[in-house]
C-alpha positions as CSV (number, residue, x, y, z in Angstrom):
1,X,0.0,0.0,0.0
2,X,1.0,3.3,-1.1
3,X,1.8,5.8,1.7
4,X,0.2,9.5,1.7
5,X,2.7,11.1,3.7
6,X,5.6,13.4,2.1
7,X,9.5,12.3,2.3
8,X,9.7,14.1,6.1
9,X,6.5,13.5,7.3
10,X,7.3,9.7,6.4
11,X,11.0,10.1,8.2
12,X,9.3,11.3,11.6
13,X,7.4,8.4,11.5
14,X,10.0,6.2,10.6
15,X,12.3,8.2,13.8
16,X,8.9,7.5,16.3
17,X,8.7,3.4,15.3
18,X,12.4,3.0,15.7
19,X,11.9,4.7,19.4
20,X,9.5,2.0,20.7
21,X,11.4,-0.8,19.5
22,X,12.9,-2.5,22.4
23,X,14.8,-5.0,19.9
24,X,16.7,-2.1,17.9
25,X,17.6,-0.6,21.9
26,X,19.1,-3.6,23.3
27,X,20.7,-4.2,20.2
28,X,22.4,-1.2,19.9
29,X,23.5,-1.3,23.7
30,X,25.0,-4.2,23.6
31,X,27.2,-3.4,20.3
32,X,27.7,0.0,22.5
33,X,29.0,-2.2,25.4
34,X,31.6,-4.3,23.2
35,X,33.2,-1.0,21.9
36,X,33.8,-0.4,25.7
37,X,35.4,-3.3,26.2
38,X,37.5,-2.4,23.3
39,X,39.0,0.6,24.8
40,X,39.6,-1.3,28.2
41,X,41.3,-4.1,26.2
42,X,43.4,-0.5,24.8
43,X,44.1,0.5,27.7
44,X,44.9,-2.4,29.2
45,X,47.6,-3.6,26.2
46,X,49.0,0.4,26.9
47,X,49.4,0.1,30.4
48,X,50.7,-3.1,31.4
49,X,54.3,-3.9,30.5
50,X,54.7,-5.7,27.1
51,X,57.1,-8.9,26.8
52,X,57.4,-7.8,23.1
53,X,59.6,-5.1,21.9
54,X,59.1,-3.8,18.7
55,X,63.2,-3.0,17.3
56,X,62.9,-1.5,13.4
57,X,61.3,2.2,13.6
58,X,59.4,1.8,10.3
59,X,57.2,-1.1,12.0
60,X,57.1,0.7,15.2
61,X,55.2,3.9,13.1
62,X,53.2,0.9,11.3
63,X,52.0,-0.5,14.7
64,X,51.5,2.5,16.2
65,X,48.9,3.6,13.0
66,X,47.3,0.3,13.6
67,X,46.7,0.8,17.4
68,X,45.5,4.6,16.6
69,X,42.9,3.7,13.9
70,X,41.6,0.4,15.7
71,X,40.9,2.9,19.2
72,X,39.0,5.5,16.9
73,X,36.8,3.0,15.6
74,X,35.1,2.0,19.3
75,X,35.5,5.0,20.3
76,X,33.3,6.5,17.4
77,X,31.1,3.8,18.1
78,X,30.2,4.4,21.5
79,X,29.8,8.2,20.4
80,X,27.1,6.8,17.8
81,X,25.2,4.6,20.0
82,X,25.3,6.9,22.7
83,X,23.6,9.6,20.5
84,X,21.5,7.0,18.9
85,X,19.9,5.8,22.3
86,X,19.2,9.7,23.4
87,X,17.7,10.7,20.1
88,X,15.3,7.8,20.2
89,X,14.6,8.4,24.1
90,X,13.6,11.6,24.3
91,X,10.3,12.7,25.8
92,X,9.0,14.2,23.3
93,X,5.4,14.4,21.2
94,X,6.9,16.0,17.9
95,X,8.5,12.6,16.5
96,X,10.3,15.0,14.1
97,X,12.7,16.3,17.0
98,X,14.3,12.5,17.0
99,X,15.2,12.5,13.4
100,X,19.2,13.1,13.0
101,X,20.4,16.4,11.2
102,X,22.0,15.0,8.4
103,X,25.2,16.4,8.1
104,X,25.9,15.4,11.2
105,X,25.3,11.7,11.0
106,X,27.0,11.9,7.2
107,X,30.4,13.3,9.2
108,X,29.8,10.7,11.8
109,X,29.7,7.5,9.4
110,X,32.4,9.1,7.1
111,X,34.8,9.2,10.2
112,X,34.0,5.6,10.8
113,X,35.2,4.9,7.2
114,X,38.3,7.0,7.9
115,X,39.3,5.1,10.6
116,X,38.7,1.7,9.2
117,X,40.2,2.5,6.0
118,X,43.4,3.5,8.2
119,X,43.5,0.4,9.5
120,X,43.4,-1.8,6.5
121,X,46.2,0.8,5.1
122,X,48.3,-0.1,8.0
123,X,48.6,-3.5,7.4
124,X,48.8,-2.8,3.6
125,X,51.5,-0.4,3.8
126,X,53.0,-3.2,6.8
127,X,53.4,-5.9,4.0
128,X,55.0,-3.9,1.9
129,X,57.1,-3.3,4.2
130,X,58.3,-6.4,5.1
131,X,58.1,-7.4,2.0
132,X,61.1,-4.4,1.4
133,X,62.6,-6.1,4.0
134,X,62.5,-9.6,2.4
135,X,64.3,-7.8,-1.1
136,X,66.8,-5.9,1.2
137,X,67.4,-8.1,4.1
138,X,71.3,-8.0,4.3
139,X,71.2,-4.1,4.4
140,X,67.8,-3.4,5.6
141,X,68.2,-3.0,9.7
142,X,70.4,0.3,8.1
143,X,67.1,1.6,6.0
144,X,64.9,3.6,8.9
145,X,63.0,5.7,7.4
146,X,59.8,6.2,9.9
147,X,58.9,9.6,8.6
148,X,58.5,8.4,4.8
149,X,56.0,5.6,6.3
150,X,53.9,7.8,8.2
151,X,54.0,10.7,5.5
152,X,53.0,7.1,2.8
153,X,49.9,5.9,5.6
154,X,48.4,9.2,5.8
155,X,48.3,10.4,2.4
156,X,46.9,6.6,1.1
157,X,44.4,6.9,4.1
158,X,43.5,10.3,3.3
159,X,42.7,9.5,-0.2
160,X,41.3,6.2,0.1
161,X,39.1,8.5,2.7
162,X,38.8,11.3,0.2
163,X,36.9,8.7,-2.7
164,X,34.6,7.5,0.0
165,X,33.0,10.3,0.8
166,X,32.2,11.6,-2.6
167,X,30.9,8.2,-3.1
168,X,28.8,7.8,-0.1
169,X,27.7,11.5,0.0
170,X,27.1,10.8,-4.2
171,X,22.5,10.3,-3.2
172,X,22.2,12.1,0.2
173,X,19.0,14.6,0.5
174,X,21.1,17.3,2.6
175,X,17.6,19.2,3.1
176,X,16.1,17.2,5.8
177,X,16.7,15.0,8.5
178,X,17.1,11.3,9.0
179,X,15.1,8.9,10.6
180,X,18.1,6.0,10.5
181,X,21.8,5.9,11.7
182,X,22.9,5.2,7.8
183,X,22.8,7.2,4.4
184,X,22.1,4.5,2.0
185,X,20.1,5.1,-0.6
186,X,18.8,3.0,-3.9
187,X,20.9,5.4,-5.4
188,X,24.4,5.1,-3.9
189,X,23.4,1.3,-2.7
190,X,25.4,-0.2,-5.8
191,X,28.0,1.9,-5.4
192,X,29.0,0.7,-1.6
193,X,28.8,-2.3,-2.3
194,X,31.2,-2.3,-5.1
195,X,33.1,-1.0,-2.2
196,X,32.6,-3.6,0.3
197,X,33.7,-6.0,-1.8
198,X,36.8,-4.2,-3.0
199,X,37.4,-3.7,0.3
200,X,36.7,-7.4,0.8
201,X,39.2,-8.8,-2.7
202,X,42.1,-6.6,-0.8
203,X,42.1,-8.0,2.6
204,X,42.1,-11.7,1.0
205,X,45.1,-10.8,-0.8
206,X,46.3,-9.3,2.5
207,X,45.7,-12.4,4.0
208,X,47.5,-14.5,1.4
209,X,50.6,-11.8,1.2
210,X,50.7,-12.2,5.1
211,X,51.0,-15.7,4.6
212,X,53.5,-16.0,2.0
213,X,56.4,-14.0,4.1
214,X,55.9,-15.5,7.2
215,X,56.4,-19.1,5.0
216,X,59.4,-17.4,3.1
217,X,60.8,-16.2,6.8
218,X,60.9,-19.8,8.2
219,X,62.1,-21.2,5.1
220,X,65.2,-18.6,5.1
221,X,65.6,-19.1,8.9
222,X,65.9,-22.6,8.7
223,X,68.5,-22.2,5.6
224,X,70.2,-20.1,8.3
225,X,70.6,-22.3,10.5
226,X,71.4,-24.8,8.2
227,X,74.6,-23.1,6.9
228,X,75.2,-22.2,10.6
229,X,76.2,-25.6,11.0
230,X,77.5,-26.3,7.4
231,X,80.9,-24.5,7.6
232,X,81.5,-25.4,3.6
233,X,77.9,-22.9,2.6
234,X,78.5,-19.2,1.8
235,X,76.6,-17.5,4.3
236,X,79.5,-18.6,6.5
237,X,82.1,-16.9,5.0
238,X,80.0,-13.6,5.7
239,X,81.2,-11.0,8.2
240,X,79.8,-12.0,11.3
241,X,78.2,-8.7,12.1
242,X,76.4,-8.5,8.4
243,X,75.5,-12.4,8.9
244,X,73.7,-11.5,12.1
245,X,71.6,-8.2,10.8
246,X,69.9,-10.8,8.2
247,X,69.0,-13.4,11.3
248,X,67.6,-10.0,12.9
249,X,65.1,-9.0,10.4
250,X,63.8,-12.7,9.7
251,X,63.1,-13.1,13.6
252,X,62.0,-9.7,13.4
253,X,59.3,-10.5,10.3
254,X,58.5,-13.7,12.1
255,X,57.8,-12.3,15.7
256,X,55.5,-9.4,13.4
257,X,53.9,-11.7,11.7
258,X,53.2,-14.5,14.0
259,X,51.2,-11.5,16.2
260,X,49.8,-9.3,13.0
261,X,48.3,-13.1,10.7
262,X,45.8,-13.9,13.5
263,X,43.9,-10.0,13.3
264,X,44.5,-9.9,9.1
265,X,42.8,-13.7,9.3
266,X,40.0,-12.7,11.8
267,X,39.7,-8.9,9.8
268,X,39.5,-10.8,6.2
269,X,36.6,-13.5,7.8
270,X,34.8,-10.9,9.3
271,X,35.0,-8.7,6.2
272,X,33.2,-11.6,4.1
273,X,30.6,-12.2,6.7
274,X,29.7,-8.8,6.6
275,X,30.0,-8.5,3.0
276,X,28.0,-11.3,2.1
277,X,25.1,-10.4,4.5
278,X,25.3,-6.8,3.3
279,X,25.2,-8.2,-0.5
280,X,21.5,-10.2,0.4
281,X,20.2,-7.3,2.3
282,X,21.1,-4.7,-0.7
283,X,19.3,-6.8,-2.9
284,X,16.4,-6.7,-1.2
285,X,16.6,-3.0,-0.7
286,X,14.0,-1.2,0.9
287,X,12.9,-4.1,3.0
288,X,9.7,-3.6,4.7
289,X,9.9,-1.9,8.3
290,X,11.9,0.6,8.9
291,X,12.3,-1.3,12.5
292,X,13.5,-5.0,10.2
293,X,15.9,-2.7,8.2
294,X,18.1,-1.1,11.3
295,X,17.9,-4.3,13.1
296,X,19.2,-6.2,10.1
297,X,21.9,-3.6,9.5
298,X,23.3,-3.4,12.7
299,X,23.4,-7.6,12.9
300,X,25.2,-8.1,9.8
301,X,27.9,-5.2,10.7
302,X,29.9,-7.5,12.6
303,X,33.4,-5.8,12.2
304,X,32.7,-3.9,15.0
305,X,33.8,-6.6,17.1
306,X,37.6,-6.2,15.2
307,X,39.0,-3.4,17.4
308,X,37.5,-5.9,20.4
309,X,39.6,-9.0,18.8
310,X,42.4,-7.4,18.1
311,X,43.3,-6.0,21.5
312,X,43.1,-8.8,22.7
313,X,45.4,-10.8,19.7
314,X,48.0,-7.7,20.4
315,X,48.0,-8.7,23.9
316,X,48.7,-12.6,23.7
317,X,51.6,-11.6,21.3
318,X,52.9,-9.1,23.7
319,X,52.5,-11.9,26.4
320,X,50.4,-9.4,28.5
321,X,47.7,-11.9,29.5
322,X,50.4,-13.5,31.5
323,X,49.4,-11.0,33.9
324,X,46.3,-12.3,34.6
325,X,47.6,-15.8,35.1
326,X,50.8,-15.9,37.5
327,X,53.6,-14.2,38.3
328,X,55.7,-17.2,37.5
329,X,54.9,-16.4,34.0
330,X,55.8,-13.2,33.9
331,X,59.5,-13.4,32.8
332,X,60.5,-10.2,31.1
333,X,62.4,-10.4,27.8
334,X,62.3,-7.3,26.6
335,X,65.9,-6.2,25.7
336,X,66.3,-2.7,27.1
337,X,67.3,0.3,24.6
338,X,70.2,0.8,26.4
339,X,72.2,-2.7,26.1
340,X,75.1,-2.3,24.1
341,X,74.0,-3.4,20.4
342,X,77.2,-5.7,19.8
343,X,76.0,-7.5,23.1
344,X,72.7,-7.5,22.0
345,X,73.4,-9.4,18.4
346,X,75.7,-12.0,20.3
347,X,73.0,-12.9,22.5
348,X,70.9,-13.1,19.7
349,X,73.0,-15.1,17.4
350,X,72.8,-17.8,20.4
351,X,69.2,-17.8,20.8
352,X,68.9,-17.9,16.7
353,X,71.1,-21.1,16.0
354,X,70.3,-22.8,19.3
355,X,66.6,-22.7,18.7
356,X,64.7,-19.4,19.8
357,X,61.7,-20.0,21.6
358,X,58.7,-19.7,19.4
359,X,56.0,-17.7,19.9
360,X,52.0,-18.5,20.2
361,X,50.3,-18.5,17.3
């Protein structure tokens, strides 16, 4: 049945079901509450005394990019929901004061993209670097160039950022307000998800690329090792010092990637859920209810339990959650930035060709 009602009168209604839905609220809240525990996770994994130390300054700048982006994103969240639950609360008989002011919602959900499209940057621009570090690895520990990453991160965020807006923005009606937390539109529907699944075809290959150095990495360390032993091979007729810089950066990729493969997996999984679901719902775009639509959104936009899963993954590889266990655990093997570096590489050439300890995948 046809509706009677103009574009805003239809939108304040739209604003006054979604306020006595009970569903919609709890749901909300409880993604609300899982962003919360995001930033505790953050602050947690800041705080407490990491058993992994990250040597190479261009992956520090990486890491650091990854940690920024993946607290903006819950943070943003809770900003969202927080709104969301007071607009739809208020006591109020004009339905029309609940509806958002569009520019305002358009900045919020464009931030969001910002911040997620850092993150996946940050581990694009982190394969390529180690991947730099694979085709340079007898001279790479000399090649620090933390400045040039950054500058590199923020201008491919910023333009990745940049395309997404004019896209998303390409169908908004800036002359009145919103009923629902989202800006999609028959018109720009196509278009995001051409996106989603871009951004979908790139994290599988992010995936993949993770897993293709960390397989190169133990294949070289063991041929390491190997000619460690083997006085007749070549690499032990290298300097000592130049010898040891390579067994660096391989423990040094390993170590990365054995802590960085389990978020790219569980980002990449999520990514297809999320894209999949968002692929059935955009087909069947407008669904009937404007209560069915927001619930379904918000279920199928599970990658807002990432920041959540990957605190947590940061903080097993840092060997944090040894501090919730026992202090017998808690052996710290950090190597502090003021040991002498020559001592440093000796004790590391033992570790390296007696076995190092591996790390939990």
């Amino acid at each position: 049945m046809t509706s009677d009602l103009n574009p805003s009168q239809q939108a304040c209604q739209d604003a006054d079901l979604l306020s006595q839905s009970i569903s919609y609220k709890i749901l909300i809240s409880l993604k609300g509450t899982i962003s919360i525990f995001a930033v505790i996770i953050f602050v947690l994994h800041f705080s407490i005394k990491r058993k992994m130390f990250i040597h190479h300054a261009n992956t520090l700048v990486i890491y650091r990019f990854v940690c920024l982006f993946t607290v903006l994103i819950p943070l943003h969240n809770i900003f969202l929901y927080t709104f969301e639950l007071f607009r739809l609360s208020l006591p109020t008989t004009d339905p029309c004061t609940r509806l958002w002011w569009t520019p305002l919602l358009v900045y919020i959900r464009s931030a969001n993209a910002v911040f997620a499209l850092g993150f996946s940057s940050a581990f694009i621009i982190l394969c390529i670097e180690r991947f730099i570090c694979i085709c340079r690895i007898y001279n790479y520990e000399d090649t620090q160039k933390p400045h040039l990453v950054a500058t590199f991160l923020m201008f491919m965020t910023t333009t990745f950022s940049v395309g997404f807006y004019y896209l998303y923005t390409s169908s908004v009606d800036w002359s009145r307000g919103l009923a629902l937390t989202t800006v999609r539109t028959p018109g720009n529907g196509y278009i995001l998800q051409i996106v989603a699944i871009y951004q979908t075809t790139s994290e599988m290959l992010g995936a993949l690329f993770f897993l293709f150095i960390r397989s190169w990495s133990l294949r070289f360390r063991k041929r390491i090792r190997n000619f460690a032993m083997d006085k007749r091979k070549n690499v032990s007729s290298l300097p000592a010092n130049f010898a040891l810089t390579v067994k660096f950066q391989i423990e040094e990729t390993l170590r990365m990637t054995s802590v960085f493969l389990p978020i790219v997996v569980s980002q990449c999984l999520l990514r297809i859920l999320q894209t999949t679901s968002s692929t059935i719902v955009n087909m069947n775009w407008p669904l009937p209810g404007v209560v069915i639509q927001m619930i379904l959104l918000e279920s199928y936009s599970v990658l807002i339990i990432q920041p959540l899963i990957t605190g947590l993954l940061l903080m097993r590889g840092s060997q944090q959650l040894d501090f919730f266990c026992s202090k017998a655990n808690q052996v710290n093997v950090v190597v502090s930035v003021n040991e002498n570096q020559d001592d440093y590489f000796g004790r590391l050439k033992n570790m390296f060709e007696n076995g190092a300890p591996k790390m939990n995948n």
